[in-house]
Structures are given as C-alpha cells and as structure tokens.
C-alpha positions in Angstrom: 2.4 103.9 10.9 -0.4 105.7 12.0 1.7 107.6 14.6 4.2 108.3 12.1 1.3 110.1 10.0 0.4 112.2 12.5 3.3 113.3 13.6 4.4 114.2 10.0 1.3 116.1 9.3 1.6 117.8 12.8 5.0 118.9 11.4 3.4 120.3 8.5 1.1 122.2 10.3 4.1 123.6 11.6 5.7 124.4 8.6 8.9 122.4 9.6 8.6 120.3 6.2 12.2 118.9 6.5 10.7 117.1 9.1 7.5 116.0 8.0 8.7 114.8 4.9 11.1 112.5 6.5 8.6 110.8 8.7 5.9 110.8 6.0 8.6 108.6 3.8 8.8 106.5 6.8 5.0 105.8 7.3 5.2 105.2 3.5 7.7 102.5 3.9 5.7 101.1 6.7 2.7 101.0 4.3 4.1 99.3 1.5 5.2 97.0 3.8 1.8 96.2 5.2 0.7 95.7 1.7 -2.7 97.1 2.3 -3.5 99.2 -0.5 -5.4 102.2 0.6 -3.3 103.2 3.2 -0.4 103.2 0.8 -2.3 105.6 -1.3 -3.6 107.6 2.0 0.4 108.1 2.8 1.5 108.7 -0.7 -1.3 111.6 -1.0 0.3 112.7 2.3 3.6 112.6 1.3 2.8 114.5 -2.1 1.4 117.5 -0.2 5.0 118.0 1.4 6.4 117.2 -1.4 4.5 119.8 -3.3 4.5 122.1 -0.6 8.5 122.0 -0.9 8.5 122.6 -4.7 9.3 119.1 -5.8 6.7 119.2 -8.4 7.4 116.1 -10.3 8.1 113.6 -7.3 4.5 114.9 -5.7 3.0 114.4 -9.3 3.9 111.1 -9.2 3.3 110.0 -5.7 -0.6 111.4 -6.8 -0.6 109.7 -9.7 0.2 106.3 -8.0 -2.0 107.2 -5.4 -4.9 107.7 -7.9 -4.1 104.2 -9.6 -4.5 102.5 -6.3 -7.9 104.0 -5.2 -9.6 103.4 -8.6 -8.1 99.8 -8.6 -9.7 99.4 -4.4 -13.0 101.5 -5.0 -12.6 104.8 -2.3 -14.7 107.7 -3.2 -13.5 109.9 -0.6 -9.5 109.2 -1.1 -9.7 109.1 -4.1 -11.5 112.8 -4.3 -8.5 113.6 -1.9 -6.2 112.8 -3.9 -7.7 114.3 -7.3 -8.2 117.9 -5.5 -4.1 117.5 -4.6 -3.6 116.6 -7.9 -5.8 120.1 -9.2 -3.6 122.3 -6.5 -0.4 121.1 -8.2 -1.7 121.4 -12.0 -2.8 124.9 -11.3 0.2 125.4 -9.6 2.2 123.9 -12.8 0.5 126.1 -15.1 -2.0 123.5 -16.2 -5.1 125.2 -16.4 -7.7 123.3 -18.0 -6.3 120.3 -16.1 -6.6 121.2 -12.9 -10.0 123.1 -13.5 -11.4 119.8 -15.1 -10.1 117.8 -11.8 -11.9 120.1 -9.1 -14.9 119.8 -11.1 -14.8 115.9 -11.1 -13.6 116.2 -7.0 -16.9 118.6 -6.4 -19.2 115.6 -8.0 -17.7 113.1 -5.5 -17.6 115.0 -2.9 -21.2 116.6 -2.9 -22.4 113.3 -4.3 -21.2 111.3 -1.3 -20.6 114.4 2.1 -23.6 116.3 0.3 -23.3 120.0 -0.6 -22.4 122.0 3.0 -19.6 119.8 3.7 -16.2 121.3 4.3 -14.2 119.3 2.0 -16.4 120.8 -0.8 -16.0 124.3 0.3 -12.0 123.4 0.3 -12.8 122.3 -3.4 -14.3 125.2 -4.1 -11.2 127.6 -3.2 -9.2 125.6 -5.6 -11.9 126.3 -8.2 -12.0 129.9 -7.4 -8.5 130.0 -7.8 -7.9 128.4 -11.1 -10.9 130.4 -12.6 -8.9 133.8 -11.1 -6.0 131.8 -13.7 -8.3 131.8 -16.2 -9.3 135.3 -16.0 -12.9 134.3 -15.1 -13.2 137.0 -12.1 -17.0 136.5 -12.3 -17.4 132.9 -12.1 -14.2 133.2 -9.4 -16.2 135.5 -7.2 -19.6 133.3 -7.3 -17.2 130.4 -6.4 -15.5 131.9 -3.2 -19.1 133.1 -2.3 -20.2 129.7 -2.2 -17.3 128.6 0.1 -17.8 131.2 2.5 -21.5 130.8 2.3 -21.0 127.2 3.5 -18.1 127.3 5.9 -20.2 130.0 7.8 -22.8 127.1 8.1 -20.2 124.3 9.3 -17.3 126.3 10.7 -16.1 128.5 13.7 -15.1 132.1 11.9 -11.8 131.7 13.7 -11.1 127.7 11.7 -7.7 127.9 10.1 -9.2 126.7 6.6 -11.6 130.2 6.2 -7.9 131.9 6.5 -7.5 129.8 2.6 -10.7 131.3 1.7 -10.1 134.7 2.9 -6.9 134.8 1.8 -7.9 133.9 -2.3 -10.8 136.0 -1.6 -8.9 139.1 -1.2 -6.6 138.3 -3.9 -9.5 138.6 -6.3 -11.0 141.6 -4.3 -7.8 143.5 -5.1 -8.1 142.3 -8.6 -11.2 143.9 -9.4 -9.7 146.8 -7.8 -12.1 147.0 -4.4 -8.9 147.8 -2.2 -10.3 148.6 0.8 -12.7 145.6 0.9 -9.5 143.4 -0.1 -7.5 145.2 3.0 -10.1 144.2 5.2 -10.3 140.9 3.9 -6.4 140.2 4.0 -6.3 141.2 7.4 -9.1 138.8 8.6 -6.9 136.0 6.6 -4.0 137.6 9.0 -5.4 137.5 12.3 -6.6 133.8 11.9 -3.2 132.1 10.7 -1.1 134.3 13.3 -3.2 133.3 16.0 -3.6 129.6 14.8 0.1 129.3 13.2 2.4 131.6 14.8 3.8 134.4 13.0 6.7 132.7 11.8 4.9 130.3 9.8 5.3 130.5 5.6 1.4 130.7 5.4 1.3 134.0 7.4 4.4 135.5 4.9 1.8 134.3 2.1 -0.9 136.8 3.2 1.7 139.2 4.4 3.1 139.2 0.6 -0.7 139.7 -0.3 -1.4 142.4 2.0 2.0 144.1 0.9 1.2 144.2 -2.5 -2.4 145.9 -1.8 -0.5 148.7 0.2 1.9 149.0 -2.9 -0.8 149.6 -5.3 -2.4 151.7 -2.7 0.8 154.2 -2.5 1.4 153.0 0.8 4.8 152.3 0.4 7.1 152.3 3.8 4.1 149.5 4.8 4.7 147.6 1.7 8.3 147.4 2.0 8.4 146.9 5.8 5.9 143.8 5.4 7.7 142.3 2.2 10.9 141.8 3.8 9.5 140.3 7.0 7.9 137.5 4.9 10.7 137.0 2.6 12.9 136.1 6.2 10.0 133.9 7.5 9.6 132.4 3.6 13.6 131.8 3.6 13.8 130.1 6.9 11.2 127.9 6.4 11.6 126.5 2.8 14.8 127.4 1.8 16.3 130.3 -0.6 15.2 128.9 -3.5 11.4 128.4 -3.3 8.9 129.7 -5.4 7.5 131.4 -2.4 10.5 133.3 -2.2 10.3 134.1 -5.7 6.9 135.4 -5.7 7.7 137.5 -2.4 10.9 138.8 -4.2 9.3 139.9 -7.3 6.8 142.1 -5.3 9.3 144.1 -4.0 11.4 144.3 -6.9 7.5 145.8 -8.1 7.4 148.2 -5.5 11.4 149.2 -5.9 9.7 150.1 -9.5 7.5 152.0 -8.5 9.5 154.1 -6.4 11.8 154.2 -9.4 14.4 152.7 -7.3 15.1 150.8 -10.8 18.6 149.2 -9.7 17.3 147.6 -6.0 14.1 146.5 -8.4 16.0 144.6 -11.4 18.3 142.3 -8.9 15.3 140.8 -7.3 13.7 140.3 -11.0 16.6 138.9 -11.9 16.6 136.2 -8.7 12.9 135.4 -8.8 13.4 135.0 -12.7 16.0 132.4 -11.8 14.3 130.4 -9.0 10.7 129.9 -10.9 12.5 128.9 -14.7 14.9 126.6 -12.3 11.9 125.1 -10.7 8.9 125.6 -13.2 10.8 125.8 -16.9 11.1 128.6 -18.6 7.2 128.6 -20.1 5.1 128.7 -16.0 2.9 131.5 -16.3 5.2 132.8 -13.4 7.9 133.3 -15.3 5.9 135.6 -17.9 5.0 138.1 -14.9 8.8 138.4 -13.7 9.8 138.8 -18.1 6.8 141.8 -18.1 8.5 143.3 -14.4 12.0 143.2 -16.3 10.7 144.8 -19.3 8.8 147.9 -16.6 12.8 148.1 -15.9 14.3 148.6 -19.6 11.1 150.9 -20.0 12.7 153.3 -17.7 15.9 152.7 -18.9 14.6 153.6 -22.1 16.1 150.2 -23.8 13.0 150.2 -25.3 13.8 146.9 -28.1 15.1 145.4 -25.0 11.9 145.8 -22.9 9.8 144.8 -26.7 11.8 141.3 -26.8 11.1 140.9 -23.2 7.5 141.9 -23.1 6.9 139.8 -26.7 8.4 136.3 -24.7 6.1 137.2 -21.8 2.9 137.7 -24.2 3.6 134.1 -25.8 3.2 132.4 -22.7 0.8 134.5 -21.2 -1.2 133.7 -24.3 -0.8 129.5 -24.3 -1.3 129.5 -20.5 -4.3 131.9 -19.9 -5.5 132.7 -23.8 -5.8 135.7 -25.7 -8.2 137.5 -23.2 -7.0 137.4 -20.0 -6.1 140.5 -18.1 -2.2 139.6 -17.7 -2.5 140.2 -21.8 -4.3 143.5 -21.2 -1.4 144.8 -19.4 1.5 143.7 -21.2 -0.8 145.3 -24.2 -0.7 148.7 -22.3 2.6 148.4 -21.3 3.5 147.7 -25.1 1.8 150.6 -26.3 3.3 153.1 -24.3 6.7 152.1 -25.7 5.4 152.2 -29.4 3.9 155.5 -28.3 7.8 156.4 -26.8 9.1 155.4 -30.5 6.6 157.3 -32.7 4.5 154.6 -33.3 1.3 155.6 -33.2 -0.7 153.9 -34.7 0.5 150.1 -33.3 0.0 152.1 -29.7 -3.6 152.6 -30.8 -4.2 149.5 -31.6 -2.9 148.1 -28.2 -4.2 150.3 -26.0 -7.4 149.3 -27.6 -6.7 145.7 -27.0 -5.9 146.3 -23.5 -9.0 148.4 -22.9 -12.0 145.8 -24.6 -9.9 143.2 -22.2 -10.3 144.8 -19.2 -13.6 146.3 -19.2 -14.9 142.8 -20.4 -12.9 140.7 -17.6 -12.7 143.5 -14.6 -15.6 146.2 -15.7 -15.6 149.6 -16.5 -15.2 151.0 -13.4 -11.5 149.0 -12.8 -8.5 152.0 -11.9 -6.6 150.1 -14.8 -9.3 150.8 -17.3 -9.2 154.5 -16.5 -4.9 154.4 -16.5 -5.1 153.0 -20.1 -7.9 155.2 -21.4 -5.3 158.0 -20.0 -2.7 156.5 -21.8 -4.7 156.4 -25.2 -5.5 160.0 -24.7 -1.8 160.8 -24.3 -0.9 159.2 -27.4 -3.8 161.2 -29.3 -2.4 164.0 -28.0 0.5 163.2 -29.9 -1.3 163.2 -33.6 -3.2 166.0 -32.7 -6.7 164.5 -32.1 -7.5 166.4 -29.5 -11.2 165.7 -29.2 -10.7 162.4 -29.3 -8.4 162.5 -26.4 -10.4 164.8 -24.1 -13.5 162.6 -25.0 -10.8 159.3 -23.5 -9.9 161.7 -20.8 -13.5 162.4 -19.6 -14.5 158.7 -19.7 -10.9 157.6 -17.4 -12.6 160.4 -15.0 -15.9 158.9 -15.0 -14.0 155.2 -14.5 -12.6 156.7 -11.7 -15.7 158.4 -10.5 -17.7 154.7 -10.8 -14.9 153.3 -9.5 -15.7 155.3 -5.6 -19.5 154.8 -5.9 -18.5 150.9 -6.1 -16.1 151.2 -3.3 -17.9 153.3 -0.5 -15.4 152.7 2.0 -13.0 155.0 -0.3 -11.0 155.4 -3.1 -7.7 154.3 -2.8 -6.6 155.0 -6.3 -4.4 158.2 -6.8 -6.4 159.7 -9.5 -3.1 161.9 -9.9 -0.5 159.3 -10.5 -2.8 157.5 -13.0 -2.6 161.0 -15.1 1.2 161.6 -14.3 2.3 158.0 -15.7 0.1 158.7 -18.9 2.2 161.9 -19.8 
C-alpha cells in the first residue's frame, strides 16, 4: 500500500492525475482492506487532493469528510489538521468563504499547537488563509498573512523549495491587486523560475502562474506578451486536465479579457461564453467564478451597446458577488463602475452618481487611495458631471484621479505601469 501511495503522489507531482488517481483508488482498496483506520483516512485525504485537483468537487468533499470522521474517532492531531486544511482549499475553492476561512483557522491551532509556530505545514496554512481573506476582500489582513509565510519559510526552507512557488505565486496575485505591478511582475516571475525548474514547463502549475503573469502584462498594456503566454498555458492546461477544467476556464476568460481590451469583441465573447459553460457545469450557476465571466460578458454588450442586455447581465453577477463576498468587496466596486457608465450611456445621471460613488468608498476603503482603479472611476464620475454641467465638481474629481495617480508612482518606485492616458480615454 505504501508503494502504491507513493507512486500516486509521485504522479501527481507530475501532473499525470489520470494516473495518480487510479493508483491512489488502489492503495485505498488496500487500506480498507487492512482495516486499520488511520491509514484509510491518510489515503482518502490523498485521494481527495486528486480528486479535487481534477474538479471532482463532491467525490473529494466526501472522501475529506470521511477522512475527518475517522481521525476524530482514532485521536490524530496532525492528519486530522491535514485533512481539515484539504477540506479549507476545496470550500474556498467552492465558493464557501466563511467555511473554509473558519477551517484554516482551526488547522493553524493544531498545527502551531503541536509543530510550533515556524513549521512549514503552518506557513502552507497560512497561504490558504491569505487566499481566502484575498476572497473576502480583506487585502490588509491577506498581505500580513503571506508576510508571515514567507517570513517563516525563509527560516525553514531553501529559496528554491517548490512550496515558496505557492506563496509567491498568491503573493503576486494580491500585489497586482493592490495595483503594485512591477513588484507583482517580479514576484510572478520568481513563482516562474522555481516551478519550471522543479516541475517542467509542461506542468498545469507552471500555466497557473503563466495565466497570472499574463494577466499582469494585460493590465500593463503589454499585450502581444499577454496573448503569447495565455495560449501557451491554455495547451499545457488542456493536455493535462482535460478541456473542461476550471483551469481552463479561468485561463480562457483572461484572454477573452484581453480580446476586450483590444476591442477584438467577437474573439473575446466565444471564450466567455466557454469559460461561462465549463465553471456553471462544474461549480453551479451561483460560484463566485461564474459572476466574473456574467460581468466579462456584460464588458461585451457594453461595446455592443446592448446596454439592458449588459444591465441583466451585470445585475445576476452583482447578486452573487454580493452572497459570496458581501456588499463591500472590490469585485462589487467594479461591477458598480461598470454599471454606472452604462446609466451614464442612457442619460441616467443621477443612478451613475450614485454608483460611481459606491464603487469609489469601496475601493479606497479595501485597495487605498492611491489604487489606478480609484483614479479610473473618479475619471469616470467627472465624465458624467461633465454631462450635467457641474463643471467644478468634475475638474475638482479630475484633479484628485491625477493625484491617485501621482500617489500611485511614489508607492511604486520601480515605475508606473498604469497608462495615465487610457484611464482618461475610457472615461470619455
């Protein structure tokens, strides 16, 4: 059994799941047959990751929920903290929130309790944390939390270990969304360099921070690197977990995002369309993933100038974003923005106003003043003032998007990145 357990996980490592999960089921039957009761749990937690990892949410949910029944039944601190942070990465994953952020907090008090606070398994727990909290909107608290992990896998790690890649690799994420671009760039690329040199550049890991990297270089203008990257990691992501992954999805989306951007609007709404499918197919039609692909469809009508289209869209989008995340999280901001540049479209001003306001006391509260979305909205605002002929008002929005802006570089040393230009063209 043990061999079998190995070699599955060695698989996985890989990223040849097919493969893994097939002798994992095996060392599974072995255990059960052995009828000793932690390593039937041990193999079930196993199992779940692949299962997970493949997108079979409910049979991974259950395998971790037997899994849990059997080490609280045969006392295991340790599997059973295993188990519960699995159990977080798939809540989170499922949309769960509050779940999965109430799970890594319960897996921190074992794990620091029992491996003390520098151990490596609570730095892993910690990148879970930091994710979820990034769900939540919590950017602050995110940040302090990947600190902490990097603080403590600097103490107990090579730089080079494949599991500072994880923490690099959320890291950046929340670097880009605070808008610090060229710290997230270097970040991403760090995350890069690791799991090509440790996993081979074909493996769905690398396409991960690939997608990442991608969608910094899209935000960044940099849009030939964008799209050359993106479809490299949607052919690793394809060959290695199939057509219809969530990974795929997410990969697809972004470029459908950057096909936006370069107003290439009917290469952008076909690969909406598919990532829309894949995640309600595999997630239901309420994941918080499926609001983000309903508010990239509804950029799309925008153009189009469906406007009611793009409303109905944007409105379905809103109600999940608001059960899943709650009324203040920055997801909400920019569907708010996004809405009130179509009332603004239609004449009506006043509903803008009352958006863009919204959007803005979001943002500055979650990301800060000095965020390049702040200062695109506050552009926006002054547009739409512009329009009713408060003109003071507007140059008084206009001056503060500029000092945004201007706070924005002083924050960011290495360099803006933000196209002060393009924020003022879209808000005409």
């Amino acid at each position: 059994m043990r061999q079998l357990v190995d070699a599955g996980q060695q698989l996985q490592a890989e990223g040849r799941y097919v493969e893994a999960e097939s002798l994992l089921q095996s060392a599974l039957n072995q255990a059960k047959a052995s009828s000793e009761p932690l390593a039937i749990a041990r193999t079930m937690n196993y199992l779940g990751v692949v299962k997970h990892t493949r997108g079979d949410y409910s049979a991974a949910e259950a395998l971790y929920r037997s899994a849990t029944e059997t080490c609280e039944r045969n006392p295991a601190p340790l599997d059973l903290a295993a188990v519960l942070l699995n159990q977080a990465r798939l809540a989170g994953a499922e949309g769960k929130f509050d779940q999965a952020e109430a799970l890594c907090k319960k897996t921190l008090d074992i794990y620091r309790a029992r491996l003390g606070p520098d151990h490596s398994n609570v730095a892993d727990t910690l990148d879970v944390l930091g994710w979820i909290e990034m769900r939540l909107g919590h950017y602050q608290d995110a940040e302090s939390t990947y600190l902490q992990s990097v603080t403590i896998r600097r103490k107990t790690e090579p730089p080079e270990e494949l599991a500072a890649s994880g923490t690099l690799n959320d890291l950046g994420f929340l670097q880009y969304s605070l808008g610090r671009y060229a710290q997230a760039e270097e970040t991403y690329r760090r995350a890069l360099t690791i799991r090509q040199n440790v996993l081979g550049s074909g493996h769905p890991d690398v396409a991960d921070t690939m997608v990442r990297l991608a969608d910094l270089y899209r935000a960044t203008h940099q849009f030939s690197k964008a799209e050359r990257l993106l479809e490299k990691a949607m052919l690793i992501l394809q060959e290695a977990l199939g057509p219809e992954h969530t990974r795929v999805a997410n990969a697809s989306n972004n470029l459908g995002v950057l096909y936006c951007d370069e107003r290439r609007l009917d290469e952008a709404a076909p690969l909406f369309r598919r990532a829309l499918d894949i995640y309600q197919n595999a997630l239901g039609r309420d994941h918080f993933q499926v609001a983000a692909v309903l508010s990239n469809l509804a950029l799309v009508q925008t153009e189009k100038r469906a406007y009611q289209d793009a409303k109905d869209l944007y409105s379905r989008a809103l109600a999940i974003m608001e059960r899943s995340g709650g009324p203040d999280h920055p997801d909400i901001a920019a569907v708010a923005n996004n809405l009130g540049q179509i009332n603004s479209f239609e004449g009506r001003y006043e509903d803008a106003e009352k958006l863009y306001l919204r959007a803005i006391g979001i943002w500055e509260r979650s990301l800060g003043p000095a965020h390049p979305d702040v200062a695109g909205c506050l552009f926006n605002y002054a547009a739409t003032l512009r329009k009713v002929h408060r003109k003071q008002e507007a140059t008084q929005l206009e001056a503060r998007a500029r000092q945004s802006l201007a706070l924005h570089d002083r924050e960011n040393p290495a360099g803006s990145l933000v196209d002060w230009r393009e924020l003022q063209r879209r808000a005409k």
